[in-house]
Structures are given as structure tokens and as C-alpha cells.
N, C-alpha and C positions, 0 to 999 in steps of 0.2 A: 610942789610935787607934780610933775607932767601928768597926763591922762590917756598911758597908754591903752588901746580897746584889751576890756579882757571879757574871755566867756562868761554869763552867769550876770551880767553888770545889772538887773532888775533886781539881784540880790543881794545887797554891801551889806554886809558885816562893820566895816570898817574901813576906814581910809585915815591914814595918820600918820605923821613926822615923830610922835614921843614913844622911845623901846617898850617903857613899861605897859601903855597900851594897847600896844601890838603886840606885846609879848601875856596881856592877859586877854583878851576876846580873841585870839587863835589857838589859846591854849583850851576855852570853853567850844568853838568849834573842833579841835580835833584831841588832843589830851595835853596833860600841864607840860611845860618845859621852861630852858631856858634860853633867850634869846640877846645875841651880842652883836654889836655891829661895829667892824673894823674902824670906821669914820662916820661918828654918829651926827654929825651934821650933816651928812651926806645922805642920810636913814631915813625910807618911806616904804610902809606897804600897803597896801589894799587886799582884801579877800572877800570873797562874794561864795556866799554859801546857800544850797536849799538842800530839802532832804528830795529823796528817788526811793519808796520803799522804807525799810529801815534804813537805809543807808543816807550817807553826807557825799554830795556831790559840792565840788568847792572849785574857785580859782583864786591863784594869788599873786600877788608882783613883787620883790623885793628892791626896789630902786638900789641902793648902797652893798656893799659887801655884808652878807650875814653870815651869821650860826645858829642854830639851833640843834638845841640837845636837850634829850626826852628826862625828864625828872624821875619818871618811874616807867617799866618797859611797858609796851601797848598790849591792848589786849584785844586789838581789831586789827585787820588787813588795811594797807594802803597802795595803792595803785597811782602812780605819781606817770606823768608826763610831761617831759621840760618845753613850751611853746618859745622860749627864747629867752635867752643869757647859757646857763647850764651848771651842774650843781656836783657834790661830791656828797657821794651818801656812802656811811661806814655804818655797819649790824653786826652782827654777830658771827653773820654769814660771810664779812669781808669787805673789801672796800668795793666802790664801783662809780666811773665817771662818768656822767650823765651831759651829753651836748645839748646842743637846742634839736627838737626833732623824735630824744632818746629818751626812753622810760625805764621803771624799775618798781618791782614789786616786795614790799614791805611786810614781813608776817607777825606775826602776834608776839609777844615777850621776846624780842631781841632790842637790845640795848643799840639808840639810834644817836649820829649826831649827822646834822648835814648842813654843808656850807655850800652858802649861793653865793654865785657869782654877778656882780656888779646889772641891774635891770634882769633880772629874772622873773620868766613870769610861768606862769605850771595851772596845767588843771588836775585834781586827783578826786581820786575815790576813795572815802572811806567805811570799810566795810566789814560789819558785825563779825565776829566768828557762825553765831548761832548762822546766819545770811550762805555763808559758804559752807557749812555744814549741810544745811539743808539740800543747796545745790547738788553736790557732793550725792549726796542719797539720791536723788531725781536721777543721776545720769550716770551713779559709781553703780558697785557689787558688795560695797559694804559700806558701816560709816567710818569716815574719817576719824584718826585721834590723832592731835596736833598737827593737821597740816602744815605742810611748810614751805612757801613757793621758794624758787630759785630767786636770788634778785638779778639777776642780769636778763636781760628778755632778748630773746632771739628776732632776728632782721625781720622776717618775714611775719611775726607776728600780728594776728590781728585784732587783739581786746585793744591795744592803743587807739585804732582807729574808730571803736564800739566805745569808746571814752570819749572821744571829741564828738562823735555822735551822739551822746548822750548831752554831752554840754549847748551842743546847735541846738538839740531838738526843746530844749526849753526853754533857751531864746527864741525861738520862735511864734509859743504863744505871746498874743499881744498883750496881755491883762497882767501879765506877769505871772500869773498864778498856773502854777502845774497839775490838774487832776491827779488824785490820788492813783487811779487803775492806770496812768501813764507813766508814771514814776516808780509803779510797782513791776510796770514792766519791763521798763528802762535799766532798771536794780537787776532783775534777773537775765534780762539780757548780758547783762556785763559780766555777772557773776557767772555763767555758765561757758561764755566764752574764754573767760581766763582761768577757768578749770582746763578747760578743754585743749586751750594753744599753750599757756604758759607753764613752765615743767616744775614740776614739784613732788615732793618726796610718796605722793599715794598714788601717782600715774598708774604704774602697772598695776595696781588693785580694781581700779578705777574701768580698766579695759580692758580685765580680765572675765571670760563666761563663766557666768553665773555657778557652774558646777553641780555638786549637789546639793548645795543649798537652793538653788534656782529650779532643778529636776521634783524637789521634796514639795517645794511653792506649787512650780505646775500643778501637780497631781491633786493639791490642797484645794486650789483654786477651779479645776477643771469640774471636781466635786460638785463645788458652789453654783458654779455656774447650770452645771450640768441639773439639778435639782431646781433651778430657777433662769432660766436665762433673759426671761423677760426682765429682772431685777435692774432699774439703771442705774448700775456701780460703772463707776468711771476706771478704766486700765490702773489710775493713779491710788484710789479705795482697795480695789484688789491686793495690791503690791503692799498697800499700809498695814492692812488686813494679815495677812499671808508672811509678817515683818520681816517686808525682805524691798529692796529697792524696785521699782518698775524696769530699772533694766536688766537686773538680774530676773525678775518674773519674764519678761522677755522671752532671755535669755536659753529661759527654763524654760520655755513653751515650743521655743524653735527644737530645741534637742531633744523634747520629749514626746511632741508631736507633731515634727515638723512642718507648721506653721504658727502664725504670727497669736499675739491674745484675741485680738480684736477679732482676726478671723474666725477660731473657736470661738466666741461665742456669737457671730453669723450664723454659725454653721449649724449650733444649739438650739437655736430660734429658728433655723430651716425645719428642722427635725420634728421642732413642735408645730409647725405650723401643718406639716405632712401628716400628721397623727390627726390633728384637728381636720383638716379638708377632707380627710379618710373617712370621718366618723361623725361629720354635723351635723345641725339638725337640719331640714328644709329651708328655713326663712332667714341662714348666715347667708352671708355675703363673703367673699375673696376676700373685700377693702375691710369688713370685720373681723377674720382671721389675722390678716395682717396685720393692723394697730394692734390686736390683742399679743400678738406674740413682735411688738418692740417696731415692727417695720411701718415708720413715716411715709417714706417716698413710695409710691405701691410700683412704679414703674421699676426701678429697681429691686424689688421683691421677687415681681415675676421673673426679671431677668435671671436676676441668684437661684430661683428655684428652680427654673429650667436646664440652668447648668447645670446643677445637682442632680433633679431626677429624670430629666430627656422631656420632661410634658410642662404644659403650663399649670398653674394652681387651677384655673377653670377650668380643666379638664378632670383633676382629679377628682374635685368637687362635685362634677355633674355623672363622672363616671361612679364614685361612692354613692352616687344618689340614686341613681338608675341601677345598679345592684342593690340596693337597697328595695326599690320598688320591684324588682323583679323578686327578690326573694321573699314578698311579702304577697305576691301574685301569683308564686307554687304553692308558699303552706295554704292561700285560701282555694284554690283549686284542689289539692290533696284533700 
């Protein structure tokens, strides 16, 4: 069996000349099937697997003419990329010939068989439903049910390219070993980008304004905030909260008060800090109003609050003071 380079090589699965061995520790990395080889003395694969996140990050080579057809339909996304020979993949969805170069997206319960051609080698992704559901909610306006990608991937696409970057990038640590928060983000990188480029049946949902579902959330959430704005709930808790995606809360904040979440609740925390500087005792400080009402950087405090109310916080502060003193300087004169 030659040794041609494949991505992932810190990670063998497998390396073997006999069907039934390659046809059971490929079926435990991706699901059962079965596997035939035109000229089985001519039959070698290799596959080199790690997980990214929940997901299965894989490459594999098939030396000889194969087939492979799924025993029972999948119930995860696969995202395949041909690095050279090239392959025929038939689904549900139709056939589609795949060159060296060309990729093709696999969706969940479609009946697959796909035949490789003569030294084929692929790196893919395999990827949970829950995985893209989730995505799906992050960047859609509703949840998905049964997504269903296209299998043909357009030219210009670029998750293929966020696929072989996923495969370098964990060759490249030297220990072999990939940190967990790297592969979690490696996972979601991919996953968001082939919502995003590769076309599938909940697109227009997907990139559709919020509406009134999104208008209802604002108003929910403006509440929230408005009654606490020091609270640190992250845009992403809001949106979970309010059970509605964070781009639909977005969405619902551009149109309902147009601008952005983040800036409401800026804007929440200027408010309070204006009331505080108005009203405190003698021995606050500026940088103590600030931290108290959420703002870190105080250089930036005073800038935002300037812009908001024309004067600096130490101005307002020393001006509330000195009405203060003066008004406590008439009643004891009166």
C-alpha cells in the first residue's frame, strides 16, 4: 500500500488491504455500511480521524475502485471534499460527480451510495444535526426542522476552503493533541459557514427580519435591561431568555429602536450613571460611579457620556455638588 500524504496523519484510524476491516472501523467512525471493491487485490484504505467539538473531522484514501453504500440512512450532515482521484455520490436528492478539487454536502436520512474512483483521497466533516441546529439558531430567525442542504456546492464557495483549514490547523500542533476550545471552535467555524454559503431548504428563514416575533423580544428585553442594566447578561442569554434567536433579537432592536442591543444597553448604563453623578454623596468618585454602573475602561465612559450629555461626568458631579452646597448655604442663612 503506498503512503500517499493525507491531512489528519497524527490520527490513523486505520490503514489496511482486507474489505471487511475497512469496512468495519469506518463504519464505527462515520455509520454502518457496506463496502465493495471492484479488484480486491488492488483494495487499500486509510482513515485518520479526530473529533473538532462534537463533531468527527476525518481523511481517507481509497487506493482501488470502491463503493460504499449506507446500511441504514444517516442521521448527521457530512461535508466531503475530493483532494484527488474523485467520486460519484447518489442521495435522495440525485446524483452528483464529484472531481479532484470538488465537494458535496450530505444531509441527514437520505439514502447514500458513493463510488470512488481508483486512489481517492477526501477530507470531510461529520456533523451532529443537534451541531447545526444550534448554529442555525445563533444566526437564523427561527429553528430549523429538517434542514436540508443542497448537494451540489457552488464555485465560489467557501466552507470547502474552512474544511481544509480545519484539517492544517490540527496538523499543526506538534503533540498531536488538539485542545478542546480549539476544536470547539474549529466545529463552529465550519458549521456557521456552510449555513451561511451552502444553499439549503431554510435559507430564506434564515435571512429573514426578525418581524414580530423580533419587535415582541425587543420590547421584552428593553424591560430587562432597562430595570437593570448593570446585569452582565451576554446579547447571546438575552436572546435565550426572550426564546427567540440573537439575530432575530437584533433584528427586533434595529426596528424597534433603531439601534443595535449592545448599544441599548450602553445607553441604559449612561442613564444610570447620570442619575448617580446627579445625586451622590461627597466622598464617590467618577471611576466609582463608573464600575458601579458596568463601565471598565473609564476613558471610554467619559467619552460615551460626553457624547450623550455635552459635559464630562466630572463636571456633573462637582456641579451636583456645589448645588448641593449652595442649597444647604440658603436654608442655613434663611
Amino acid at each position: 500500500m503506498t503512503t500517499t500524504p493525507l491531512p489528519l496523519r497524527r490520527h490513523t484510524r486505520m490503514q489496511t488491504t482486507a474489505l471487511d476491516e475497512a469496512e468495519e472501523v469506518a463504519g464505527r467512525v462515520m455509520s454502518a455500511h457496506r463496502l465493495r471493491a471492484t479488484r480486491p487485490r488492488e483494495f487499500g484504505s486509510r482513515v485518520h480521524a479526530v473529533a473538532i467539538g462534537t463533531s468527527t473531522l476525518l481523511s481517507a484514501l481509497y487506493e482501488g475502485e470502491a463503493e460504499v453504500t449506507a446500511r441504514v440512512p444517516m442521521d448527521y450532515y457530512t461535508a466531503v471534499l475530493a483532494l484527488s482521484g474523485g467520486m460519484d455520490v447518489a442521495t435522495d436528492l440525485g446524483r452528483h460527480r464529484i472531481a479532484a478539487g470538488g465537494a458535496c454536502v450530505i444531509s441527514p436520512g437520505e439514502r447514500l451510495c458513493l463510488r470512488f474512483a481508483p486512489r481517492t483521497a477526501q477530507v470531510a466533516a461529520k456533523l451532529p444535526r443537534a451541531v447545526v441546529d444550534q448554529a442555525f439558531s445563533r444566526v437564523g430567525t427561527e429553528p430549523p426542522d429538517g434542514l436540508t442542504f443542497d448537494l451540489r456546492v457552488p464555485d465560489d464557495s467557501p466552507w470547502p476552503g474552512v474544511l481544509r483549514l480545519a484539517a492544517s490547523t490540527v496538523d499543526r500542533f506538534d503533540s498531536g493533541v488538539l485542545p478542546a476550545a480549539a476544536g470547539a471552535e474549529l466545529e463552529r467555524m465550519l458549521v456557521t459557514t456552510l449555513l451561511l454559503a451552502q444553499p439549503h431548504d431554510h435559507a430564506a428563514a434564515m435571512t429573514r427580519c426578525g418581524g414580530a416575533r423580533g419587535h415582541r423580544a425587543a420590547g421584552a428585553v428593553a424591560e430587562r435591561i432597562a430595570a437593570d442594566p448593570v446585569a452582565p447578561l451576554r446579547p447571546e442569554e438575552l436572546a435565550a431568555a426572550a426564546g427567540v434567536s440573537l439575530r432575530t433579537l437584533q433584528e427586533g432592536f434595529r426596528s424597534r429602536f433603531a439601534t443595535s442591543l449592545t448599544r441599548y444597553q450602553r445607553e441604559q448604563r449612561l442613564v444610570r450613571a447620570h442619575r448617580m453623578l446627579s445625586g451622590s454623596p461627597n466622598d464617590t468618585t467618577v471611576a466609582d460611579i463608573a464600575l458601579a454602573c458596568g463601565f471598565v475602561h473609564l476613558g471610554r465612559f467619559a467619552q460615551d457620556y460626553r457624547a450623550r450629555y455635552g459635559i464630562t461626568p466630572s463636571v456633573t458631579l462637582h456641579g451636583a455638588r456645589r448645588a448641593e452646597r449652595d442649597g444647604r448655604h440658603r436654608t442655613t442663612r434663611g
